[in-house]
NUNUPA-465668 format. One line per 3 residues: number of its first residue (from 0); their letters; for each residue x, y, z of N, C-alpha, C. Coordinates in steps of 0.05 Angstrom, whole numbers, plus 5000, padded with zeros to 4 digits. Layout:
// residues N
NUM) a) X/Y/Z/X/Y/Z/X/Y/Z | ... $
// end
This chain:
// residues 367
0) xxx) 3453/4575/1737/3459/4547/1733/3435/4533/1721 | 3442/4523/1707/3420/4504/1691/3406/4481/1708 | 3373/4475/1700/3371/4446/1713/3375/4419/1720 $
3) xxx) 3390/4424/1693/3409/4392/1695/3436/4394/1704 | 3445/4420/1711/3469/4417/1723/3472/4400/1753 | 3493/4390/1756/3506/4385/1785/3524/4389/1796 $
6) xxx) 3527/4414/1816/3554/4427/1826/3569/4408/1844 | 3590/4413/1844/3608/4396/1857/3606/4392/1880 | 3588/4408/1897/3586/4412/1926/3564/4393/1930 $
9) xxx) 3547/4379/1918/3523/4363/1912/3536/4339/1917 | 3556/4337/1896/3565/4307/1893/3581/4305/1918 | 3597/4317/1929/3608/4318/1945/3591/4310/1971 $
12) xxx) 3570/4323/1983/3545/4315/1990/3537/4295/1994 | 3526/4286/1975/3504/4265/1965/3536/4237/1980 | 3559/4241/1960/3580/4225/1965/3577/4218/2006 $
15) xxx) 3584/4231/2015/3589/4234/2049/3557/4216/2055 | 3543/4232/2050/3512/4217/2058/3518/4183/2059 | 3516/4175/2032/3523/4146/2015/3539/4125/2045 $
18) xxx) 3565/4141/2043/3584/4137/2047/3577/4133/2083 | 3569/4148/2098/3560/4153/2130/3541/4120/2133 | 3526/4127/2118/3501/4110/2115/3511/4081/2113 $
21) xxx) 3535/4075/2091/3540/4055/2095/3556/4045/2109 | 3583/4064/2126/3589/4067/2156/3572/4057/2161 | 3553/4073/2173/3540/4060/2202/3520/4030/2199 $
24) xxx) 3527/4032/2169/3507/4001/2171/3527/3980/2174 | 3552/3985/2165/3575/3963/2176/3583/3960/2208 | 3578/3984/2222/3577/3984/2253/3563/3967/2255 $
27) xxx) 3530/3976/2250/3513/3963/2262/3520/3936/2261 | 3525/3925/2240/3525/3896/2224/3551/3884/2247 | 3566/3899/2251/3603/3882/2261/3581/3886/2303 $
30) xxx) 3573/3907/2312/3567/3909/2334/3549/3905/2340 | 3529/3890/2329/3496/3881/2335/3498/3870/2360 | 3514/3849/2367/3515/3833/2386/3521/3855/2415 $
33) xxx) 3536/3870/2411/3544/3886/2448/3518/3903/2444 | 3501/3909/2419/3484/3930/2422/3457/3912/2433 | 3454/3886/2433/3432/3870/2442/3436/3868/2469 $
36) xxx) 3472/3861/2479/3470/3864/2512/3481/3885/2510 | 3468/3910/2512/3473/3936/2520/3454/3937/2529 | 3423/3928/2505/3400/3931/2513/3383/3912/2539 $
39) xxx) 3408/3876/2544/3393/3875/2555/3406/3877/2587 | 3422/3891/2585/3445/3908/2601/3411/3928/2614 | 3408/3941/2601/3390/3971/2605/3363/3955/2616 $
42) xxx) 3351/3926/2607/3327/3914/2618/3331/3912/2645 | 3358/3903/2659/3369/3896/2678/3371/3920/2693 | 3385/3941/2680/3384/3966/2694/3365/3976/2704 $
45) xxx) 3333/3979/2692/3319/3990/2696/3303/3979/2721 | 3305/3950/2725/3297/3943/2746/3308/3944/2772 | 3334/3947/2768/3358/3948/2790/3350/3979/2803 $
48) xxx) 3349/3999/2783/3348/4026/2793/3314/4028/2812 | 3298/4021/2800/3283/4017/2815/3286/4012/2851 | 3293/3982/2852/3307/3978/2888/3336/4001/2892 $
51) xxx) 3341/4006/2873/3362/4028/2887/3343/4059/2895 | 3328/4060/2883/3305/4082/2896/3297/4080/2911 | 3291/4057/2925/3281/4044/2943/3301/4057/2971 $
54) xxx) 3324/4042/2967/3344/4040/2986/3352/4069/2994 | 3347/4088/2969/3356/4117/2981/3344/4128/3000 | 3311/4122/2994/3301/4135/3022/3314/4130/3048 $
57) xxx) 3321/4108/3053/3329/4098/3073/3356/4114/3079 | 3369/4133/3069/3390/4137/3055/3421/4125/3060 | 3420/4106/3038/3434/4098/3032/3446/4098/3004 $
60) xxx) 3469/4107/3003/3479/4113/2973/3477/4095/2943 | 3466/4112/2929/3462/4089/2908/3478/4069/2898 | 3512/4079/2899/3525/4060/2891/3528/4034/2907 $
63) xxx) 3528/4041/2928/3524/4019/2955/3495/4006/2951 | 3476/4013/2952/3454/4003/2941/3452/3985/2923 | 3460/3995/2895/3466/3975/2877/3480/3951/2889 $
66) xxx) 3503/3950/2899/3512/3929/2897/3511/3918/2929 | 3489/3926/2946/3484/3906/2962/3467/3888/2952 | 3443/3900/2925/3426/3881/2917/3426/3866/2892 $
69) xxx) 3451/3876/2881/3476/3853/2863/3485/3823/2884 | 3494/3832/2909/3506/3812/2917/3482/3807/2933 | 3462/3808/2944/3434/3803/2956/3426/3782/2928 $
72) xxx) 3419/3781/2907/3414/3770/2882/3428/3748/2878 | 3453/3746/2873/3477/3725/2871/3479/3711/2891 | 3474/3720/2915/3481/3707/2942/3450/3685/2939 $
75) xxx) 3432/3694/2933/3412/3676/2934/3401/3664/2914 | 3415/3661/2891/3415/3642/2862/3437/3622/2877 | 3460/3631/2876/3482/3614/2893/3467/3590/2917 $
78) xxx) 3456/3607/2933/3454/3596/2954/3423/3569/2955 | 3407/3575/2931/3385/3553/2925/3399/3540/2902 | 3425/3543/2884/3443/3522/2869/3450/3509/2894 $
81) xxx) 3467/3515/2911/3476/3497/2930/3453/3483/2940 | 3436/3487/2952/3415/3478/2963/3401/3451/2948 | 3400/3458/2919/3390/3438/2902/3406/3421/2889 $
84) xxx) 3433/3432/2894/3449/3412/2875/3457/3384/2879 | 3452/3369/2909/3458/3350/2904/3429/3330/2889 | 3405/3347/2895/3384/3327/2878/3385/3334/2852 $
87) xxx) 3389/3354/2845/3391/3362/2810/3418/3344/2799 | 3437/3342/2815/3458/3324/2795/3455/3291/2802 | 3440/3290/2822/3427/3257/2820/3412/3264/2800 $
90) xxx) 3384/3270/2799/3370/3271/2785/3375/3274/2753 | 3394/3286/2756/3402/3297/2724/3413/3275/2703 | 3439/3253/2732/3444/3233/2708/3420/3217/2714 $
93) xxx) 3397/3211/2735/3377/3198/2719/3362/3204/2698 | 3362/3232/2697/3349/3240/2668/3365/3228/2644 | 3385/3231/2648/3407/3226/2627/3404/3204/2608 $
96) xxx) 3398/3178/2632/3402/3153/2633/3376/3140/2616 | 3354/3146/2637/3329/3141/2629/3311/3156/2601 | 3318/3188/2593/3308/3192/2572/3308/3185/2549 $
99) xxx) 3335/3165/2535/3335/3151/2523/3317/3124/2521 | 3314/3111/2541/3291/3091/2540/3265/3113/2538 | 3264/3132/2551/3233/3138/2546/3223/3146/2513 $
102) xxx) 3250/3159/2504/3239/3160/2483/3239/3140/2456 | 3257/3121/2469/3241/3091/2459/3221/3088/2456 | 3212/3083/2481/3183/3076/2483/3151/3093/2467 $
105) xxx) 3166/3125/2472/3153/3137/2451/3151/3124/2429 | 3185/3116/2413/3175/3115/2389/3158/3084/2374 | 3166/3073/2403/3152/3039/2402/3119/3038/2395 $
108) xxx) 3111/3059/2408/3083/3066/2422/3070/3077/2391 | 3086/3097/2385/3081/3105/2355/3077/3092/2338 | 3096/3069/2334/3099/3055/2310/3073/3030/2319 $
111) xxx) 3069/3028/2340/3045/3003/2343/3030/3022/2332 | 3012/3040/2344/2996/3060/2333/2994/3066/2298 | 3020/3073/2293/3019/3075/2259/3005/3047/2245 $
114) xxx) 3017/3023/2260/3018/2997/2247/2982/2985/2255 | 2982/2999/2280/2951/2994/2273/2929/3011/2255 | 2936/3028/2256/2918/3040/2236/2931/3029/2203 $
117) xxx) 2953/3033/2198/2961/3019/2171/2940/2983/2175 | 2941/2980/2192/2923/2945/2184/2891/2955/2180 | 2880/2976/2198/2857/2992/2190/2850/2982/2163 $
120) xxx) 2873/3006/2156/2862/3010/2128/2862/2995/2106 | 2883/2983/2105/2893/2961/2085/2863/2928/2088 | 2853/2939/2114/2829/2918/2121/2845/2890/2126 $
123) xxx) 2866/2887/2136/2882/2868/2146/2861/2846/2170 | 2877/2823/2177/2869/2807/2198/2873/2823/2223 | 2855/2823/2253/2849/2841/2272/2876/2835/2285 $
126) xxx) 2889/2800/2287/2912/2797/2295/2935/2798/2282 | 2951/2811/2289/2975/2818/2269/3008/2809/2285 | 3021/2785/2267/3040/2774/2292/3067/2794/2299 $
129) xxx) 3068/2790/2315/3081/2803/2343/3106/2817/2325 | 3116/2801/2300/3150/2812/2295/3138/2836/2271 | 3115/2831/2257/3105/2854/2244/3101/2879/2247 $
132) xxx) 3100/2878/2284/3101/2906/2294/3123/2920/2304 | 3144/2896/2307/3165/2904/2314/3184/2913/2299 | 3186/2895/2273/3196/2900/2254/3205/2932/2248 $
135) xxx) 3187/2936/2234/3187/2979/2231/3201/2988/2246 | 3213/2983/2272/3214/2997/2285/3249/2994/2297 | 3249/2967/2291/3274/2947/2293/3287/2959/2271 $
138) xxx) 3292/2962/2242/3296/2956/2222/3302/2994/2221 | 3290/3006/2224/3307/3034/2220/3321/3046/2224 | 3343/3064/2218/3364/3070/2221/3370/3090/2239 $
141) xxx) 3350/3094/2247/3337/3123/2269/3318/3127/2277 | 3316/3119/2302/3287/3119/2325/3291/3148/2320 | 3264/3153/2346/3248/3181/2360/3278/3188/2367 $
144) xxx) 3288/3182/2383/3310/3192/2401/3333/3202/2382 | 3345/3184/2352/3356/3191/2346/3350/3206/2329 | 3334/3220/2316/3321/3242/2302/3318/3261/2322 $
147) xxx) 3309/3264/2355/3313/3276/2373/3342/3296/2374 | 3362/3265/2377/3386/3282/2388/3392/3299/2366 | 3393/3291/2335/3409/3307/2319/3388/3331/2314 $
150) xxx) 3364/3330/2317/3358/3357/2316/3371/3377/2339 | 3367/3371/2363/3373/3380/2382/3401/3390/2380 | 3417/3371/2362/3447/3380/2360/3451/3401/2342 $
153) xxx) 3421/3399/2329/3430/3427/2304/3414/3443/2319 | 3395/3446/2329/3386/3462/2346/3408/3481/2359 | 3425/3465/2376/3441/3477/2394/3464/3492/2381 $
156) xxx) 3468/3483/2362/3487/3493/2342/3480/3521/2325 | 3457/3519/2315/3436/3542/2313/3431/3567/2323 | 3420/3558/2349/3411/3575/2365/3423/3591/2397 $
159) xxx) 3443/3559/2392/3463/3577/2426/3500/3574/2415 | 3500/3584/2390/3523/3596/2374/3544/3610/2403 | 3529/3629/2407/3544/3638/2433/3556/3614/2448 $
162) xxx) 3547/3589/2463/3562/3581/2480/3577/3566/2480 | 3589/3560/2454/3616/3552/2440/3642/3557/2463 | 3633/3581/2463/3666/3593/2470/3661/3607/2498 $
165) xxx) 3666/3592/2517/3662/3599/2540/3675/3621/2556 | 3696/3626/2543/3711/3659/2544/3692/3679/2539 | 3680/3673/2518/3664/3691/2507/3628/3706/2521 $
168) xxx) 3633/3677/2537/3605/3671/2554/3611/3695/2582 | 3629/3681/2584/3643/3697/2614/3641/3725/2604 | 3662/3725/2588/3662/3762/2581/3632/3769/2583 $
171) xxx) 3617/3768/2568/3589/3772/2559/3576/3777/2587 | 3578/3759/2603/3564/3763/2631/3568/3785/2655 | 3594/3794/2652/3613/3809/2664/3606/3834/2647 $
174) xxx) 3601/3838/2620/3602/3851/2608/3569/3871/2622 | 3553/3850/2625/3530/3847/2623/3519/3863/2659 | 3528/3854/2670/3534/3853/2705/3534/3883/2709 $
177) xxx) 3572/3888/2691/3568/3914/2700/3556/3935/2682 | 3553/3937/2655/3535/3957/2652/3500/3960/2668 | 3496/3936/2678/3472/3929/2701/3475/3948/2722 $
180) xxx) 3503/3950/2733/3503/3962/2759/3503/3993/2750 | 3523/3997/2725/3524/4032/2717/3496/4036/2714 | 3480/4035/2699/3460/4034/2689/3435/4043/2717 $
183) xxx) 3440/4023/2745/3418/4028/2762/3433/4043/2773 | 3455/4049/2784/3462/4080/2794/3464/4094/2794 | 3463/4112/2757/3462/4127/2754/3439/4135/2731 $
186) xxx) 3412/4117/2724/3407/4122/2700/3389/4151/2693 | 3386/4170/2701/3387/4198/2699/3414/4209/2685 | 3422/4200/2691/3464/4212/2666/3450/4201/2640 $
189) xxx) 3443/4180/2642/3443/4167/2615/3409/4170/2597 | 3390/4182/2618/3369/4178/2609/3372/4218/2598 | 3383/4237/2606/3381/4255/2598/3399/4260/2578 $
192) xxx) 3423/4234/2572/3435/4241/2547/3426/4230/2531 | 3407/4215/2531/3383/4200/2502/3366/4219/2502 | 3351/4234/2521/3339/4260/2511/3350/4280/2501 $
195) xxx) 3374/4290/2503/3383/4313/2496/3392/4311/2457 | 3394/4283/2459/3397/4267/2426/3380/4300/2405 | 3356/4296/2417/3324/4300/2400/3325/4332/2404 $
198) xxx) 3315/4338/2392/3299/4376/2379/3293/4379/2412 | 3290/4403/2417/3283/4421/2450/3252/4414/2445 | 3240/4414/2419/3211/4416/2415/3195/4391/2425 $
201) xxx) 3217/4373/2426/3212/4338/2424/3222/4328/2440 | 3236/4342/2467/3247/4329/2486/3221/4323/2507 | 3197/4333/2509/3181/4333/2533/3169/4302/2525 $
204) xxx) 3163/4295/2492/3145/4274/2491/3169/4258/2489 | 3191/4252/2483/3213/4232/2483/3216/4229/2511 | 3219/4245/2540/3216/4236/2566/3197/4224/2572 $
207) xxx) 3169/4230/2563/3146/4207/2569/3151/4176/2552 | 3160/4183/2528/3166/4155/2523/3183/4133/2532 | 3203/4152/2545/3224/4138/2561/3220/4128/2588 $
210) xxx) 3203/4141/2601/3182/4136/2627/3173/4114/2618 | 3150/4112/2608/3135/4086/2595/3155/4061/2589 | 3176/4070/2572/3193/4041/2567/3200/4029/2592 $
213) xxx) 3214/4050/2610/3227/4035/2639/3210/4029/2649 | 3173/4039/2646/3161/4023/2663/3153/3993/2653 | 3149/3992/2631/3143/3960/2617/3167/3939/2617 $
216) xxx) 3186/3946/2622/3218/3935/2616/3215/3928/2644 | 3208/3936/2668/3208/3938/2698/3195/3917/2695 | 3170/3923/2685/3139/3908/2695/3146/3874/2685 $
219) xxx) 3151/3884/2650/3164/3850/2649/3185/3835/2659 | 3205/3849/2662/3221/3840/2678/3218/3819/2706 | 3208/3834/2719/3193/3820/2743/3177/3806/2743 $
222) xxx) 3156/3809/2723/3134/3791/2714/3150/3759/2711 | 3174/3758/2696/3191/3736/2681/3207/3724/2706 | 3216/3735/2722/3217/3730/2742/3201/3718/2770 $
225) xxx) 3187/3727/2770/3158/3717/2790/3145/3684/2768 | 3139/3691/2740/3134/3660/2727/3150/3638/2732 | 3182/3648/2730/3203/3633/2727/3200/3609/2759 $
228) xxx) 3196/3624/2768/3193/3619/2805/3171/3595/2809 | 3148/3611/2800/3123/3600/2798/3120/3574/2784 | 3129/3573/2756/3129/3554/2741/3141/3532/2751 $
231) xxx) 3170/3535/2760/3188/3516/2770/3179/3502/2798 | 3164/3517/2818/3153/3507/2838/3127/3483/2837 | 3108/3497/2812/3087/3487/2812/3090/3465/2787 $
234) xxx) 3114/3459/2769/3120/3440/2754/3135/3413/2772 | 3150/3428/2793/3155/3401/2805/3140/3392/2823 | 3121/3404/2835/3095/3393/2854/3079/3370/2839 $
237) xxx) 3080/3387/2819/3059/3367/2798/3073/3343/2788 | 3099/3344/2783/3110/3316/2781/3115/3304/2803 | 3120/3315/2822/3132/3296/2846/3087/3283/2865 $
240) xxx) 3076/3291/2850/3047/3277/2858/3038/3263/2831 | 3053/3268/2810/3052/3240/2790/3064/3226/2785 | 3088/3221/2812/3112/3205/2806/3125/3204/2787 $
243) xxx) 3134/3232/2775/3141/3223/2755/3174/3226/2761 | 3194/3203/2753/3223/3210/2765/3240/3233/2748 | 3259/3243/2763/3271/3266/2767/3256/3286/2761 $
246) xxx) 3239/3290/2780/3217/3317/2786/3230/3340/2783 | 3248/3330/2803/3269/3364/2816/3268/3376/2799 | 3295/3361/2773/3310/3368/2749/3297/3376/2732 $
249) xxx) 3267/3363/2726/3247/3373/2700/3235/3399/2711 | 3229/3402/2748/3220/3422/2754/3242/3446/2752 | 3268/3446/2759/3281/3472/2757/3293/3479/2726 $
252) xxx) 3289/3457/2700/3287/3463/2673/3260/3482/2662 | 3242/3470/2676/3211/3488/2674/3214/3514/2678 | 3219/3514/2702/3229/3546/2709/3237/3561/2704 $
255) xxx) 3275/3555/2692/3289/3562/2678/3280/3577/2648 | 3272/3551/2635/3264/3561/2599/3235/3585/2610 | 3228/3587/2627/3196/3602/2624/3211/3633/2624 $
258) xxx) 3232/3638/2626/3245/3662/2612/3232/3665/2590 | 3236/3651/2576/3231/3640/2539/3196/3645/2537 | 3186/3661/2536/3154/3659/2527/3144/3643/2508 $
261) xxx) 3118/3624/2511/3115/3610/2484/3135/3591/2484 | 3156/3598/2472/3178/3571/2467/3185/3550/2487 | 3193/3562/2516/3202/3563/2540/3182/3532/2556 $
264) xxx) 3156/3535/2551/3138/3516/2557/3143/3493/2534 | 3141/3498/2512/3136/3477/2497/3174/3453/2504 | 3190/3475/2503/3217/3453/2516/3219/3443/2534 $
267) xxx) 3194/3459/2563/3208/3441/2590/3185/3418/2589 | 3163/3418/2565/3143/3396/2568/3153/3368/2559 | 3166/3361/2531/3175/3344/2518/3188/3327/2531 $
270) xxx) 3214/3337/2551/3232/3316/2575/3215/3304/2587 | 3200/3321/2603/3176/3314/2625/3153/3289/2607 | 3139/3290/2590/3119/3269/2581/3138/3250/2572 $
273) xxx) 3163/3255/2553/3171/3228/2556/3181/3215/2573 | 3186/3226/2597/3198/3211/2631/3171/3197/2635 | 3143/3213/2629/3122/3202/2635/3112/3169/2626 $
276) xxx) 3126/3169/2590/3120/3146/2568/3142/3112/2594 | 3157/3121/2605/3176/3104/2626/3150/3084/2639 | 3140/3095/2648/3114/3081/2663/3085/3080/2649 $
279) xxx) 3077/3095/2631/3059/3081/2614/3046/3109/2601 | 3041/3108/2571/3030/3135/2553/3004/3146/2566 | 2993/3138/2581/2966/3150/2595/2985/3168/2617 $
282) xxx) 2994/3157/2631/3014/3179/2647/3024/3208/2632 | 3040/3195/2606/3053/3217/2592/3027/3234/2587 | 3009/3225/2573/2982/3237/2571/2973/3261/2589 $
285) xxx) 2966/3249/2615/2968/3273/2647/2988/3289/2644 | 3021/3281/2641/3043/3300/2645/3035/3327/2626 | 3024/3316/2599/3022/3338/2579/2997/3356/2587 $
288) xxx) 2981/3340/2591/2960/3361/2606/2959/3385/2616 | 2978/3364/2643/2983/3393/2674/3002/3408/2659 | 3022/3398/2642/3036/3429/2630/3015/3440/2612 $
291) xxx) 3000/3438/2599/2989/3460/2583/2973/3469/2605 | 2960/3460/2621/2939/3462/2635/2959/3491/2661 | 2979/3492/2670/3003/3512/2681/3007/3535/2664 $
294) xxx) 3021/3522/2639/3025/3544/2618/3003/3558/2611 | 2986/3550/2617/2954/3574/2607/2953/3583/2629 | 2951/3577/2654/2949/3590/2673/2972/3612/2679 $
297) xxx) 2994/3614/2670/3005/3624/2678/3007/3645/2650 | 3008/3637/2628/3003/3647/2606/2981/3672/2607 | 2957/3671/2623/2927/3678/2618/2915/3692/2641 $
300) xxx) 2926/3684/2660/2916/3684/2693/2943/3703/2701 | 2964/3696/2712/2986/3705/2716/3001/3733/2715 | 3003/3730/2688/3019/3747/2669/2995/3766/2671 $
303) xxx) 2973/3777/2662/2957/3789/2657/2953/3809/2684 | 2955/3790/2708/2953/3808/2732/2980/3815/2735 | 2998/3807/2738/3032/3824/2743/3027/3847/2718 $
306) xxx) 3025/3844/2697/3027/3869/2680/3011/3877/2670 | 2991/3881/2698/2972/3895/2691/2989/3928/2690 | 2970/3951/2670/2980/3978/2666/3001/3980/2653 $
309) xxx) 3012/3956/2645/3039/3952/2618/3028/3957/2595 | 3039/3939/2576/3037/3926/2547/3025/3905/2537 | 3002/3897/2525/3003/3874/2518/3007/3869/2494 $
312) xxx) 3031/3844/2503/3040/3836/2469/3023/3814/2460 | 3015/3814/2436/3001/3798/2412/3021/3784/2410 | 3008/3753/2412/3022/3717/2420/3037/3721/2387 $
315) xxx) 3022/3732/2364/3031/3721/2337/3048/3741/2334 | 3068/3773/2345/3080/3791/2344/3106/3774/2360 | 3098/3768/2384/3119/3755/2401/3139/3737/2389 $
318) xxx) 3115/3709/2367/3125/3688/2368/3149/3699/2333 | 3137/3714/2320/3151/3722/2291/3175/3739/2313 | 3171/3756/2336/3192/3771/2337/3218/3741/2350 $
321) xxx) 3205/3728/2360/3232/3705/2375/3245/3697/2339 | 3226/3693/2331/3236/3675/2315/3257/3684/2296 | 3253/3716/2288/3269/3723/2265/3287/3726/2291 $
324) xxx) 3293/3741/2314/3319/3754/2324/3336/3724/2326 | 3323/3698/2332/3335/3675/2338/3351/3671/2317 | 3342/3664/2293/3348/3668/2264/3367/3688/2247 $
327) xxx) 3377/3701/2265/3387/3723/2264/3412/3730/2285 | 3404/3728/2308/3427/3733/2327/3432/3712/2352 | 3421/3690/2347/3425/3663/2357/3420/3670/2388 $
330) xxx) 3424/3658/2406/3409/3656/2435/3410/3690/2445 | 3427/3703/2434/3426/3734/2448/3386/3742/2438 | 3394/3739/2419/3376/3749/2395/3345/3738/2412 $
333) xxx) 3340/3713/2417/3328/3696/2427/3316/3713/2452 | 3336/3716/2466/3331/3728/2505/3319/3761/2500 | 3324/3772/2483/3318/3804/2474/3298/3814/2463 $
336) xxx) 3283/3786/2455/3262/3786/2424/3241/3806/2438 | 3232/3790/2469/3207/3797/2478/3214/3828/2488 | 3222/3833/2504/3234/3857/2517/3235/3889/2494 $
339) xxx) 3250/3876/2478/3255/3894/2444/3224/3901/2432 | 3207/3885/2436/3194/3879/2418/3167/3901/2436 | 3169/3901/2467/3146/3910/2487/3166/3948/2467 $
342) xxx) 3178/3950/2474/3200/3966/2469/3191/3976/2441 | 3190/3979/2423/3183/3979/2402/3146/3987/2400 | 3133/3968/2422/3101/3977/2411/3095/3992/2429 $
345) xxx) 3114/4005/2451/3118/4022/2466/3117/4050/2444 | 3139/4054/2432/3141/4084/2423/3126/4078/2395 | 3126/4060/2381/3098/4056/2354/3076/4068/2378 $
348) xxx) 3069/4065/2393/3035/4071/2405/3041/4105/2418 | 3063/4105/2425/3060/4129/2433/3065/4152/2418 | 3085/4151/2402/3096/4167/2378/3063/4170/2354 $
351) xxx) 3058/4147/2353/3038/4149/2334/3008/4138/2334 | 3007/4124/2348/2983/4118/2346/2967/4133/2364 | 2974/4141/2387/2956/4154/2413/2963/4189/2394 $
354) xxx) 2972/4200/2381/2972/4224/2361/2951/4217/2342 | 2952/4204/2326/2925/4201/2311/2900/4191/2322 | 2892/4178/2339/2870/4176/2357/2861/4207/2374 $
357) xxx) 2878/4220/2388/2878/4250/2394/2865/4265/2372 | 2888/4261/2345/2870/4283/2325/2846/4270/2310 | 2846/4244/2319/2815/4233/2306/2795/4247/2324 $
360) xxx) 2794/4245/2346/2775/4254/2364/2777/4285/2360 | 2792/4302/2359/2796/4327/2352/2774/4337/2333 | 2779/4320/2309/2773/4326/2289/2741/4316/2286 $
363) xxx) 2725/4301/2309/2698/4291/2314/2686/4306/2333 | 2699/4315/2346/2692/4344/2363/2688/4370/2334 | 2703/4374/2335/2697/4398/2317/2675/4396/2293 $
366) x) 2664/4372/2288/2650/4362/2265/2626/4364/2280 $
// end
């Protein structure tokens, strides 16, 4: 056969390859979404199996295990909702009520501020009458608040795409629950059929990598958990000793978003300083403070000792990884970024970088 020939078995070939390839990229593309909560199905798993290890010694059966500490878990989210709910839904329509004036006043506060420095410069008279400042502010067609809400409305539209359709929410959670519970009862079934995937040659270092993931996936896990706690406790202390109103509500939103790394702080701060602007911008001033002044601590201090012997993720890896999955797969995308991402510089470091450091030193020995 000549070199420019091409036998039919080639094309034929090459055809199927093409063809698989772009299969599976239409899977991927139609199933991204069950494959993000699969994954964060397996974050969930890996911590669950953990207390189910726990419980065996004791022996007690894993499946029973699992789901005493499924309903041990629910029973006590349930049971501090009840507990808090009649001050969180006071609180909440005072938030409701009052954030709108506060962020009035923001934008009141602003526009005096703009309007004094605009007389600055322009080298104006030191007194400037009363409707001149009001004016600007009177006269536009959209305060702080209302530039607020409609971002916020495209925000929400954006980024929590999912909770449109509350069928969908439900499914998702249920969906979510129980591959949680398969997952910690049995994950040896499932961790030896992701090894058996790979070459006999490559199964010993793919079990260490798989070790390592469940332990960083564990470690953060709990880590996000223990902040979530922390944050929410020590955000409403701090408001309820700066008076600032609906503590509760700004404190169990703090908590909540600190799931969210990075992002998670900067949303539960903005409610909170403008409740602060209600009673006067030096207040809001303090409110902004003690949150950065929390979020570093808990950012820096915190986090560092819970995972310790983990991963540490790089703030500018984190914040590009939220941002494209957000951009991309809207609030799933969002909750998975960090987790995916430990996940990821997990087997990059192990696969490759701790191999070339080995044969660098190898290769400085022998020199």
């Amino acid at each position: 056969m000549k070199t420019g020939d091409v036998r039919s078995a080639d094309i034929v070939r090459a055809t199927l390859l093409v063809g698989g390839a772009l299969l599976a990229f239409w899977m991927m593309h139609n199933t991204v979404l069950i494959l993000l909560a699969v994954f964060l199905a397996v974050v969930f798993g890996v911590a669950l199996s953990a207390g189910v290890d726990r419980l065996v010694t004791w022996r007690i059966p894993r499946a029973l295990g699992a789901s005493l500490i499924m309903i041990v878990f629910f029973g006590c989210v349930t049971g501090l909702g009840l507990w808090l709910a009649p001050t969180i839904r006071t609180q909440s329509v005072e938030l409701k009520q009052k954030l709108p004036i506060a962020l009035e006043r923001v934008q009141g506060w602003i526009d005096k501020k703009q309007s004094g420095l605009e007389n600055l410069i322009v080298d104006q008279q030191a007194s400037v009458d009363s409707t001149a400042v009001v004016a600007p502010h009177v006269g536009r067609t959209g305060g702080l608040r209302d530039r607020l809400t409609r971002e916020t409305g495209g925000a929400s539209r954006f980024i929590f795409p999912v909770l449109h359709d509350t069928a969908v929410v439900v499914g998702g959670l249920l969906f979510i629950i129980f591959l949680t519970i398969y997952f910690g009862i049995e994950p040896e079934t499932y961790r030896r059929g992701v090894v058996a995937i790979f070459p006999v040659a490559r199964r010993p270092q793919v079990t260490i990598v798989l070790d390592r993931i469940a332990t960083v996936l564990r470690k953060w896990l709990v880590t996000q958990l223990i902040i979530m706690a922390v944050m929410g406790a020590v955000s409403t202390a701090a408001l309820f000793l700066l008076h600032v109103k609906a503590a509760v509500a700004l404190g169990v939103l703090a908590g909540v978003v600190s799931f969210i790394p990075t992002i998670g702080g900067i949303v539960a701060a903005v409610p909170a300083i403008a409740m602060g602007f209600l009673d006067s911008p030096e207040k809001a001033l303090i409110v902004g403070i003690v949150y950065v002044l929390i979020h570093f601590a808990g950012s820096h201090v915190l986090v560092p000792v819970l995972m310790k012997g983990g991963i540490d993720l790089p703030p500018a890896l984190t914040l590009i990884a939220q941002a494209m999955l957000t951009a991309l797969f809207g609030f799933l995308g969002l909750m998975v970024a960090v987790p995916l991402l430990a996940t990821v510089l997990v087997i990059v470091r192990s696969t490759y970088a701790e191999p070339m450091s080995a044969q660098s030193g190898s290769d400085v020995s022998d020199r």
